[in-house]
C-alpha positions as CSV (number, residue, x, y, z in Angstrom):
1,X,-26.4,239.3,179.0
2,X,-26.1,237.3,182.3
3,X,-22.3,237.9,184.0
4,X,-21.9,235.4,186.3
5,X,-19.2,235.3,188.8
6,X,-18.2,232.3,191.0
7,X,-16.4,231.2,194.1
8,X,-16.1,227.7,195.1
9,X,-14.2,227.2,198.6
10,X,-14.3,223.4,198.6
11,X,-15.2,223.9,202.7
12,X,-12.5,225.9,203.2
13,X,-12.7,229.3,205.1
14,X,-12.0,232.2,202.7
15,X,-11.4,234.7,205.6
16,X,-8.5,232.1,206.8
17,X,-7.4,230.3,203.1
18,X,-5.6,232.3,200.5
19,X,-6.9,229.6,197.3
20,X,-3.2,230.4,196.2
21,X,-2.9,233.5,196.9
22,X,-0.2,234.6,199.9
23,X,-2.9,235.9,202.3
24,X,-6.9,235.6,202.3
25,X,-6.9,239.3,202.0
26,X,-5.8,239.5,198.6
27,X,-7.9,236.8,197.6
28,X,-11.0,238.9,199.0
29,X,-9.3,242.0,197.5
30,X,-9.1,240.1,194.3
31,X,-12.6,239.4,194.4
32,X,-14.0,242.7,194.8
33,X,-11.8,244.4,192.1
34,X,-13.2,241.7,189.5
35,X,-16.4,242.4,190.6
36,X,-16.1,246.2,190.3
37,X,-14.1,245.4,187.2
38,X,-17.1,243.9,185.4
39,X,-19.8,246.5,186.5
40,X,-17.5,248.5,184.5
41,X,-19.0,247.0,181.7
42,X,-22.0,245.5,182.5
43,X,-25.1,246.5,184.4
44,X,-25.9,243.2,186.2
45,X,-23.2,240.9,188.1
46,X,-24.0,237.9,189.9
47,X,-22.1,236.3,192.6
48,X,-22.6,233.2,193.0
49,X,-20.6,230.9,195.5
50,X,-21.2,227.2,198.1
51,X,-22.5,227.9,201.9
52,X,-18.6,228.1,202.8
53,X,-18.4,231.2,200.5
54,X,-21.9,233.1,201.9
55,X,-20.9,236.1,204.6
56,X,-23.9,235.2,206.4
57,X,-22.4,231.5,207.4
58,X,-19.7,233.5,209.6
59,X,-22.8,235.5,211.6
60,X,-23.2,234.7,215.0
């Protein structure tokens, strides 16, 4: 079975945004305990998220 997991930021910055949450932290913190939640069960996890929600679009 596919597990799919996705993040849509609708342009906004995650590392700056909180998409409801108090702080952008726990939003990110969130995100990683779901993630680490589901390899609990299963083997495979994909992320999959727009350009706004890609680490690499925040490299210089």
């Amino acid at each position: 079975m596919k597990i799919i997991q996705t993040f849509w930021t609708a342009g906004q910055d995650p590392l700056k945004h909180g998409f409801g949450w108090t702080h952008p932290e726990y939003n990110l913190m969130s995100w990683a305990l779901s993630c680490l939640s589901l390899r609990e069960h299963y083997d495979e996890v994909e992320l999959y998220t727009d350009s706004a929600g890609d680490p690499e679009h925040y490299r210089s």
